[in-house]
DSSP file (Angstrom, degrees, kcal/mol; ACC not computed):
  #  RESIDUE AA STRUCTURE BP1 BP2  ACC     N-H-->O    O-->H-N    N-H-->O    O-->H-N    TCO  KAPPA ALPHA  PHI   PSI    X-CA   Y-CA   Z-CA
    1    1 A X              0   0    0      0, 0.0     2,-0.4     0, 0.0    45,-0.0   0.000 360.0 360.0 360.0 121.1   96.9  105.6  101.4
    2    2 A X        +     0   0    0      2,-0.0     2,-0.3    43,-0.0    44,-0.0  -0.716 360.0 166.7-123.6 148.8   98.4  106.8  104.5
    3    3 A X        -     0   0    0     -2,-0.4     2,-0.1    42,-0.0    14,-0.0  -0.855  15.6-162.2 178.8 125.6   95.2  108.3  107.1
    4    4 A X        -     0   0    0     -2,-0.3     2,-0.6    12,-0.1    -2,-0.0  -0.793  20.4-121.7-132.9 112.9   96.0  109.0  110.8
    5    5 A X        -     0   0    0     41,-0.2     2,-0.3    -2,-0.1     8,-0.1  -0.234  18.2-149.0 -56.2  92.2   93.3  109.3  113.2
    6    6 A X        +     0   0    0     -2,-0.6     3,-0.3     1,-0.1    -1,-0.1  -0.453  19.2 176.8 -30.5  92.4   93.3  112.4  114.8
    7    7 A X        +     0   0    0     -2,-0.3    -1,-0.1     1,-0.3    -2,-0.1  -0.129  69.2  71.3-138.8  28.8   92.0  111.8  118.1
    8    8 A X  S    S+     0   0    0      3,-0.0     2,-0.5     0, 0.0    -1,-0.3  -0.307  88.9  86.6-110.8  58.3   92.3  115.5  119.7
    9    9 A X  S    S-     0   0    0     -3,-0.3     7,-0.1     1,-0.2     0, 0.0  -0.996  80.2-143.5-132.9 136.0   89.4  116.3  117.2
   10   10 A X  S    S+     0   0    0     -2,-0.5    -1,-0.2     2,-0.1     0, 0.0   0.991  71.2 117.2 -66.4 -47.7   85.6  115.4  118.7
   11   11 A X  S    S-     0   0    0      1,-0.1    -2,-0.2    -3,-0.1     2,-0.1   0.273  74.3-117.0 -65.7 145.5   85.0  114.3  115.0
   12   12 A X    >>  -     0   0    0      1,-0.1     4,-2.6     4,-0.0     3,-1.1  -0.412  23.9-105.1 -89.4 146.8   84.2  110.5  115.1
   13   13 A X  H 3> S+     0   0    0      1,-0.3     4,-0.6     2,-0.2    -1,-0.1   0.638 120.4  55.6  -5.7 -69.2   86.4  108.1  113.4
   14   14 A X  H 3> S+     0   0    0      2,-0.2     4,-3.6     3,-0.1    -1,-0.3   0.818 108.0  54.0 -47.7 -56.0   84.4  107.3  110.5
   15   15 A X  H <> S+     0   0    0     -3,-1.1     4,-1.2     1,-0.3    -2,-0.2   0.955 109.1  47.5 -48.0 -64.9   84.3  111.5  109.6
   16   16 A X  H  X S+     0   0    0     -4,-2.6     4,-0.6     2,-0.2     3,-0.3   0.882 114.5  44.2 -58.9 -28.4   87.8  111.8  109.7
   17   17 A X  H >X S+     0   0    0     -4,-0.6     4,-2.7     1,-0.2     3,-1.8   0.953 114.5  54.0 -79.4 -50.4   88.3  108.4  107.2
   18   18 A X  H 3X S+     0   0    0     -4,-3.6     4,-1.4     1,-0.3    -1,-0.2   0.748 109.1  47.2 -57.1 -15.8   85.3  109.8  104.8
   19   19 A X  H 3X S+     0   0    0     -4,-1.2     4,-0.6    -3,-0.3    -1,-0.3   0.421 111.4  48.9-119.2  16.1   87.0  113.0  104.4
   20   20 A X  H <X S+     0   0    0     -3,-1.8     4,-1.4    -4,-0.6    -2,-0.2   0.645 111.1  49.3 -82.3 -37.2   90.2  111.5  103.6
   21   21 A X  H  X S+     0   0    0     -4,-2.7     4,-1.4     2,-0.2     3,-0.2   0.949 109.4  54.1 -59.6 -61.4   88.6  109.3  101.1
   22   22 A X  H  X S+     0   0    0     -4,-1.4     4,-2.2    -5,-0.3     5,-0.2   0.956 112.0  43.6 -51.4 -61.5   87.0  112.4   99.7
   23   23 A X  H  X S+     0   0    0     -4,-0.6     4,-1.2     2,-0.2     6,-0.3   0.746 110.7  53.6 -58.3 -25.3   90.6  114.4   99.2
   24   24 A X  H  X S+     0   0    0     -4,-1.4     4,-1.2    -3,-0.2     5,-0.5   0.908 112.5  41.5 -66.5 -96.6   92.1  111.7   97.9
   25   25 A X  H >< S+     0   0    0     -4,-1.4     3,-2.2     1,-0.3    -2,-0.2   0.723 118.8  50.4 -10.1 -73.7   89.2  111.3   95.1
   26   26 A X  H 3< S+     0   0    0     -4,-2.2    -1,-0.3     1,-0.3    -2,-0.2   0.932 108.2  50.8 -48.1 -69.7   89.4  114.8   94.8
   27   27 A X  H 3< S-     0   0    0     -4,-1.2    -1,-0.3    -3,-0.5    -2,-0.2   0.758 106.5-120.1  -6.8 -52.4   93.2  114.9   94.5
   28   28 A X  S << S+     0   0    0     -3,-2.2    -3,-0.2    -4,-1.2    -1,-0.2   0.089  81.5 120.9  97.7 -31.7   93.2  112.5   92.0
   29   29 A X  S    S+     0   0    0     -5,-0.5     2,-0.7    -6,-0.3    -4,-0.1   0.688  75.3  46.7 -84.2 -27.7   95.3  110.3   94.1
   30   30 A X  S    S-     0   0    0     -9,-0.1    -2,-0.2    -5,-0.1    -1,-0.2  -0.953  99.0-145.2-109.9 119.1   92.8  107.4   94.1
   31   31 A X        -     0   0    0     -2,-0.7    45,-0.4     1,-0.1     3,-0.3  -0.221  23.4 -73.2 -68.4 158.6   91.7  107.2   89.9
   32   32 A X  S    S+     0   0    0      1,-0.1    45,-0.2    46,-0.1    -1,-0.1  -0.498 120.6   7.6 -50.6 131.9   88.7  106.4   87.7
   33   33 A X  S    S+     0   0    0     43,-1.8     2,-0.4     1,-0.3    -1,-0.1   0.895  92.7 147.1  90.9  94.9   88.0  102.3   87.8
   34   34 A X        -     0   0    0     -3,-0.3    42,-1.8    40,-0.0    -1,-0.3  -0.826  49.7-131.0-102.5 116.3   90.7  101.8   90.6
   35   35 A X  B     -A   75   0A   0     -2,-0.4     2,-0.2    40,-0.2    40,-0.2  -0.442  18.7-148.2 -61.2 134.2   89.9   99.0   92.9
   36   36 A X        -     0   0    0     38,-2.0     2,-0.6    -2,-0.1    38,-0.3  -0.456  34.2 -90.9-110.4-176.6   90.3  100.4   96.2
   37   37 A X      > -     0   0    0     -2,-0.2     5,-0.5     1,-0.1    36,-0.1  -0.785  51.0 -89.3-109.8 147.1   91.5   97.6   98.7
   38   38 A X  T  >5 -     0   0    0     -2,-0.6     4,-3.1     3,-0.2     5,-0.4   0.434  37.2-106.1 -46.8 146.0   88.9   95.5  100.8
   39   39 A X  H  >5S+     0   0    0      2,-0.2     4,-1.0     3,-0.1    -1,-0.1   0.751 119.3  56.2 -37.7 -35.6   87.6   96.5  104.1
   40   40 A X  H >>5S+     0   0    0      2,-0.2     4,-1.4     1,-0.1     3,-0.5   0.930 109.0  52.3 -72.3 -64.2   89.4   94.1  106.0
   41   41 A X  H >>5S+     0   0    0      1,-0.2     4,-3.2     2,-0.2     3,-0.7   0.862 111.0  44.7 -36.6 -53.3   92.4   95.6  104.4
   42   42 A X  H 3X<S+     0   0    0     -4,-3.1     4,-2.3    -5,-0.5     6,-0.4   0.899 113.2  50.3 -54.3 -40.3   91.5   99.3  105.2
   43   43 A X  H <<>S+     0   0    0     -4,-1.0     5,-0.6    -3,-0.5    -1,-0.3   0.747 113.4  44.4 -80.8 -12.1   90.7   98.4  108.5
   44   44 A X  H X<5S+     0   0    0     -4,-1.4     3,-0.8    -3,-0.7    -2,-0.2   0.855 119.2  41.7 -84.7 -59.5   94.1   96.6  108.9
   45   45 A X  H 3<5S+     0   0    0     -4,-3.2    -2,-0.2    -5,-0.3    -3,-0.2   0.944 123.5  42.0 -59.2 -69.5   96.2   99.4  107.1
   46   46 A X  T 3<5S-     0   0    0     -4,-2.3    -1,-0.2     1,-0.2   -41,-0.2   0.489 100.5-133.6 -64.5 -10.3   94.0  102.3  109.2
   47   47 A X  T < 5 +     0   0    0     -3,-0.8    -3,-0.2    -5,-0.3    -4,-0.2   0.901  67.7 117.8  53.3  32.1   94.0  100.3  112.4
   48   48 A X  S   <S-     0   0    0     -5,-0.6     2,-0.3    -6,-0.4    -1,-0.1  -0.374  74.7 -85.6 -98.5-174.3   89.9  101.0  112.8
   49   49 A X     >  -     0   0    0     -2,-0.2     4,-2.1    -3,-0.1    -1,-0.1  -0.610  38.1-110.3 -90.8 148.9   87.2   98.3  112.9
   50   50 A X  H  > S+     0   0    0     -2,-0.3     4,-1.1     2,-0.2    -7,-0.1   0.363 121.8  57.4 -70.5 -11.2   85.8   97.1  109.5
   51   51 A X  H >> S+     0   0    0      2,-0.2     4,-2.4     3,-0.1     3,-0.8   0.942 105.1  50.6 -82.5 -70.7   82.3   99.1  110.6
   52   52 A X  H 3> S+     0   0    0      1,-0.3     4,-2.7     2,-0.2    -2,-0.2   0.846 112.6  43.7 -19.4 -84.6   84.4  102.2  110.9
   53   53 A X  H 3X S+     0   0    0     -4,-2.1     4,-2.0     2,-0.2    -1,-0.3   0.913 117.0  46.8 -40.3 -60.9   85.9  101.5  107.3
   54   54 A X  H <X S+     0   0    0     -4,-1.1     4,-3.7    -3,-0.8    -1,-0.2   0.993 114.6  48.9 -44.1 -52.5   81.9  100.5  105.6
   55   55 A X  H  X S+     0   0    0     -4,-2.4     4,-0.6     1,-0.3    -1,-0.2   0.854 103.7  54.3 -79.9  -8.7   80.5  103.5  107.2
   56   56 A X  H  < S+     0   0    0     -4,-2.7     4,-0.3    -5,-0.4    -1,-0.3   0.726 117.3  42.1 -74.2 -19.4   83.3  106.0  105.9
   57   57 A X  H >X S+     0   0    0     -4,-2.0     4,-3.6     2,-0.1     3,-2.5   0.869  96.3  75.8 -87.1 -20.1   82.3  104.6  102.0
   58   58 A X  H 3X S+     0   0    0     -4,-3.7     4,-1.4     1,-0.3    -3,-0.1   0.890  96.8  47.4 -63.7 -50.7   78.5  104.5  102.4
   59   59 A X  H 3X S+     0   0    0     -4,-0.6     4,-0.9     2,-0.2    -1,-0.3   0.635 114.7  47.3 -40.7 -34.9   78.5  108.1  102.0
   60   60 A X  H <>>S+     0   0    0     -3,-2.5     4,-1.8    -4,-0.3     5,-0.6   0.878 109.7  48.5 -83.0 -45.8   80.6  108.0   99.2
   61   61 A X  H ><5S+     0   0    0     -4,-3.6     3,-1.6     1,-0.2    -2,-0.2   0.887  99.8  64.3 -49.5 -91.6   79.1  105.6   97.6
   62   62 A X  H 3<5S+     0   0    0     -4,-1.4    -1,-0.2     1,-0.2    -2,-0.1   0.650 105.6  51.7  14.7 -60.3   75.7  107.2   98.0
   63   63 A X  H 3<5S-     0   0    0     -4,-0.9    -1,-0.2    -3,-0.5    -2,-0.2   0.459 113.6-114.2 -66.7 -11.8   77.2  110.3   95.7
   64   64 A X  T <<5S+     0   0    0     -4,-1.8    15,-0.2    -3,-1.6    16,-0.2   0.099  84.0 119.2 119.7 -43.3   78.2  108.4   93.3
   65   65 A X  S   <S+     0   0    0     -5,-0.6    12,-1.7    -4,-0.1    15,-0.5   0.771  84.5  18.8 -91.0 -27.6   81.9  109.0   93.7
   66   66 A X  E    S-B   76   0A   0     10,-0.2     2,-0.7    -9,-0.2    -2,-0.3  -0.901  73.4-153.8-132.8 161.5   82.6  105.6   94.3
   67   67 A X  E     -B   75   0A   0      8,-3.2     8,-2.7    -2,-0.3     2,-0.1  -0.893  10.7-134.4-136.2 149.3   80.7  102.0   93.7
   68   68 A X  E     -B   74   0A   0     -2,-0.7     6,-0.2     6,-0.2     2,-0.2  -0.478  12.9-158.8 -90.0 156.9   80.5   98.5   95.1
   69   69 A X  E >>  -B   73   0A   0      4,-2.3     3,-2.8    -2,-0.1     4,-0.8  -0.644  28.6-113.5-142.5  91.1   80.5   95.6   93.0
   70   70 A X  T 34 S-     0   0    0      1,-0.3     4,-0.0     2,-0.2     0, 0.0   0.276  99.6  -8.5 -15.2 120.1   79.1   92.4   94.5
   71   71 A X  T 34 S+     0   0    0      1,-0.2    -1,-0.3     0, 0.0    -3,-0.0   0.431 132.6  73.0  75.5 -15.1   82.1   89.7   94.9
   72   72 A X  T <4 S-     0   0    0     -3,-2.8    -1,-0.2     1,-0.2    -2,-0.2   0.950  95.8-130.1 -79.5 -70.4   84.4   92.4   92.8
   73   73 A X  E  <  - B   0  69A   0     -4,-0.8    -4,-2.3    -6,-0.1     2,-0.5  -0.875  34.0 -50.0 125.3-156.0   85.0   95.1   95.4
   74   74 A X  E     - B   0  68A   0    -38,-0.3   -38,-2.0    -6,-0.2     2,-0.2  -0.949  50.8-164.2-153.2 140.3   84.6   98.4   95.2
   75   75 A X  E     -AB  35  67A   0     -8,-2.7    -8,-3.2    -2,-0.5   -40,-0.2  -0.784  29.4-109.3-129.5 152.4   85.8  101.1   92.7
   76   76 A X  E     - B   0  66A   0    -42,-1.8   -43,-1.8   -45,-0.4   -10,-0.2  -0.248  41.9-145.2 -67.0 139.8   86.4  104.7   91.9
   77   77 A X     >  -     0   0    0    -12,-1.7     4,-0.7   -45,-0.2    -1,-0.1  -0.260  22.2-111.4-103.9-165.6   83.7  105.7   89.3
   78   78 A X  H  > S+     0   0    0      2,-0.2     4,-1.4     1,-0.1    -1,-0.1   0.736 117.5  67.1 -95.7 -28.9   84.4  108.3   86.4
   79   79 A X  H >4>S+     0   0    0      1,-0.2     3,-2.4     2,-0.2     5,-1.5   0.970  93.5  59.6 -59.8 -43.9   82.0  110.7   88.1
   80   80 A X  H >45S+     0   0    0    -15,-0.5     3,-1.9     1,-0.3    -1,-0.2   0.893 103.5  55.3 -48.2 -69.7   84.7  110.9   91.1
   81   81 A X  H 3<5S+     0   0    0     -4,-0.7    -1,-0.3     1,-0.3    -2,-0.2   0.557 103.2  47.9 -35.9 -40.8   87.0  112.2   88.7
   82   82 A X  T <<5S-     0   0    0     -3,-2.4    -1,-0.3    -4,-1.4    -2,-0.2   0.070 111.9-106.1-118.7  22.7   85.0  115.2   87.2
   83   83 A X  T < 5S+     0   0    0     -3,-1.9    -3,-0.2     1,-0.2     2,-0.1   0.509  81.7 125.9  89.8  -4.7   84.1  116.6   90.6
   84   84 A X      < +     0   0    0     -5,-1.5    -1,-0.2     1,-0.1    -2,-0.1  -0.433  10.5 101.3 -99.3 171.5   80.4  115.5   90.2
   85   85 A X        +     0   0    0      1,-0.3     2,-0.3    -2,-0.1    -1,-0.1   0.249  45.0 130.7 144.7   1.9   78.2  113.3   92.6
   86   86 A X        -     0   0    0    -22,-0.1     2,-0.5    -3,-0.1    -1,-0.3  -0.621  54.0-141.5 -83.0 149.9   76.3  116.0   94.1
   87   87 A X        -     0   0    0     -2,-0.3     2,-0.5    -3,-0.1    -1,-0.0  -0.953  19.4-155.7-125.7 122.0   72.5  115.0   93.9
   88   88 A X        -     0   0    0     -2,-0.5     2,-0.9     2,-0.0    -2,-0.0  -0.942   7.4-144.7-105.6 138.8   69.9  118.5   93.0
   89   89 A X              0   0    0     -2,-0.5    -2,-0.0     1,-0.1     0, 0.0  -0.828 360.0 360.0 -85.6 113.6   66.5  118.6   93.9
   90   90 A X              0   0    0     -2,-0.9    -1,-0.1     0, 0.0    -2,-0.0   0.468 360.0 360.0 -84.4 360.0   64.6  120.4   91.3
């Protein structure tokens, strides 16, 4: 996963990693049940801080698209896949 942080854009760090994380998911390019690689890894590939890296998943997680697993990691869900994650209020 290749992400470079744009930095003539005001958009904060975190914005730019969450909507690379989202196109990728969308894409296809990260799959259903695919371990994505630790935080300390992202934040190591991405050059960022390991906060930087949490608060660009939280959001995903949150929809759905992707989920933590205590001591596992944290993995691309099926939902990610089929375009869903969107929460309605009825």
């Amino acid at each position: 996963m290749t992400f470079a942080v744009k930095i003539e854009t005001a958009d904060p760090v975190h914005l730019q990693l969450e909507r690379f994380l989202r196109k990728e998911l969308r894409e296809g390019r990260l799959a259903p049940g695919q371990r994505l690689p630790t935080t300390v890894e992202l934040a190591r590939i991405w050059h960022v801080d390991c906060t930087t890296v949490q608060r660009a998943i939280t959001p995903l997680v949150a929809e759905g698209l992707v989920e933590r697993r205590p001591r596992r990691g944290t993995f691309v869900t099926n939902t990610a896949a089929r375009g869903k994650g969107q929460i309605a209020i009825l």
